[in-house]
C-alpha positions as protocol buffer text, in pm:
chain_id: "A"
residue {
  index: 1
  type: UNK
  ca { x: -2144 y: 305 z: 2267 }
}
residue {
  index: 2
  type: UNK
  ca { x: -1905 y: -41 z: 2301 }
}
residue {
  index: 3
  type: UNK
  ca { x: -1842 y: -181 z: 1955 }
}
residue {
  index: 4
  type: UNK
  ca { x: -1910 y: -546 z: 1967 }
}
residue {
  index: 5
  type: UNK
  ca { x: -1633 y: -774 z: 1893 }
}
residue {
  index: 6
  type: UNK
  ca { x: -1800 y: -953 z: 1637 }
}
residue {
  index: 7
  type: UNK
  ca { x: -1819 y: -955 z: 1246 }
}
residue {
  index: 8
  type: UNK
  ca { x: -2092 y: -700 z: 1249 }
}
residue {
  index: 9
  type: UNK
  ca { x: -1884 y: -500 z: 1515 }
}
residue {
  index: 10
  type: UNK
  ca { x: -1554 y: -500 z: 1268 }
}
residue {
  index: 11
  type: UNK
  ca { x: -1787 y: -424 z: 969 }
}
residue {
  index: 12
  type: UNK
  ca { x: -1906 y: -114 z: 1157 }
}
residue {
  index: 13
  type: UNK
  ca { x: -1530 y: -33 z: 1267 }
}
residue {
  index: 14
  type: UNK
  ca { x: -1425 y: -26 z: 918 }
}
residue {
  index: 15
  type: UNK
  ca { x: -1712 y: 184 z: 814 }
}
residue {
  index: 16
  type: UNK
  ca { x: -1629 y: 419 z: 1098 }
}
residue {
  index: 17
  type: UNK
  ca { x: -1299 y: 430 z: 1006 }
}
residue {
  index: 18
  type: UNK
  ca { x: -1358 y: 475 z: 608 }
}
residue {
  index: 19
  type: UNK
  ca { x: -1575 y: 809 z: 622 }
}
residue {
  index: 20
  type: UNK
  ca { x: -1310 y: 981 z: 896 }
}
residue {
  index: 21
  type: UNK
  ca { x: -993 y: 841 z: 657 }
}
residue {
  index: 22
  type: UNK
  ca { x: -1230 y: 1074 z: 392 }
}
residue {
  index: 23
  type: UNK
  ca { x: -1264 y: 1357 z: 642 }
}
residue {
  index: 24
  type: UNK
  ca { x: -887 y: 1322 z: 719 }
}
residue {
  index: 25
  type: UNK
  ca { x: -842 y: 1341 z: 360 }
}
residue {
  index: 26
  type: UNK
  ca { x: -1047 y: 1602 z: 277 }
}
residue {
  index: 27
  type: UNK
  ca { x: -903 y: 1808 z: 541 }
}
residue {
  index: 28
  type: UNK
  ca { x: -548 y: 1806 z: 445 }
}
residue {
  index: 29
  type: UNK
  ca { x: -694 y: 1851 z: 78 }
}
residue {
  index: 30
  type: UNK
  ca { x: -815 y: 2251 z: 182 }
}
residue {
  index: 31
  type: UNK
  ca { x: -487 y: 2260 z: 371 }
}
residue {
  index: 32
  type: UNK
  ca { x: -296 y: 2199 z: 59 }
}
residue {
  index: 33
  type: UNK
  ca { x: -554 y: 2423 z: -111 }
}
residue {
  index: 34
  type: UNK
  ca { x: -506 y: 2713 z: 121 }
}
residue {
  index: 35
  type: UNK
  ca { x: -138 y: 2702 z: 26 }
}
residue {
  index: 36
  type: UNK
  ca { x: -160 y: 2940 z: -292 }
}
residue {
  index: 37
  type: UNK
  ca { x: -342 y: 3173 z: -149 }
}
residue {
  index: 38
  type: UNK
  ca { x: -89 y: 3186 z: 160 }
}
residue {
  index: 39
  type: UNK
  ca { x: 162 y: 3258 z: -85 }
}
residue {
  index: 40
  type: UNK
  ca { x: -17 y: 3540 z: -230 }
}
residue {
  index: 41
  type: UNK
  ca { x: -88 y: 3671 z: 116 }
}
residue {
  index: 42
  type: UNK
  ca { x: 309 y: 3683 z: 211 }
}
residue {
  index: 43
  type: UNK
  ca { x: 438 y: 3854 z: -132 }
}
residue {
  index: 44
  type: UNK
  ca { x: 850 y: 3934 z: -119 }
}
residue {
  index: 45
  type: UNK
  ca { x: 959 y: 4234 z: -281 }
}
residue {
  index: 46
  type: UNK
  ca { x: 1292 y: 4038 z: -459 }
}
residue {
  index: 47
  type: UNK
  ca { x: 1459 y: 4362 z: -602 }
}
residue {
  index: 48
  type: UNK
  ca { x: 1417 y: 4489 z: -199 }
}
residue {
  index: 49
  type: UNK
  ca { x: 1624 y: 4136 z: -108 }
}
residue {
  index: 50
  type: UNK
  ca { x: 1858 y: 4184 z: -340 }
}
residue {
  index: 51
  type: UNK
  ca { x: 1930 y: 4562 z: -228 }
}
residue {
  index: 52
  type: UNK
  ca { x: 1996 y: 4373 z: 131 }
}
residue {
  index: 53
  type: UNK
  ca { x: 1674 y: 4582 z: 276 }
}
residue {
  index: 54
  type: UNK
  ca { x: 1422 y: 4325 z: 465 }
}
């Protein structure tokens, strides 16, 4: 499908390119999201760093 390079054809480019600027957004939103639970996932023993044992 060829946009049309017209005003309807930029209206429907913007509108295109509004909802995947949301999906983009969302998407980096659960990425961010994910983070804490990544962090629980990968838990460090300190008093085992400190003692110089990896």
């Amino acid at each position: 499908m060829i946009v049309p390079d017209t005003v309807t054809g930029a209206v429907l480019l913007s509108v295109i390119d509004f909802f995947l600027s949301i999906v983009m957004i969302t998407g980096i939103g659960v990425v961010l999201a994910l983070f804490p639970l990544f962090n629980r996932l990968g838990k460090i023993d300190e008093k085992s760093l400190r003692d110089g044992h990896h």
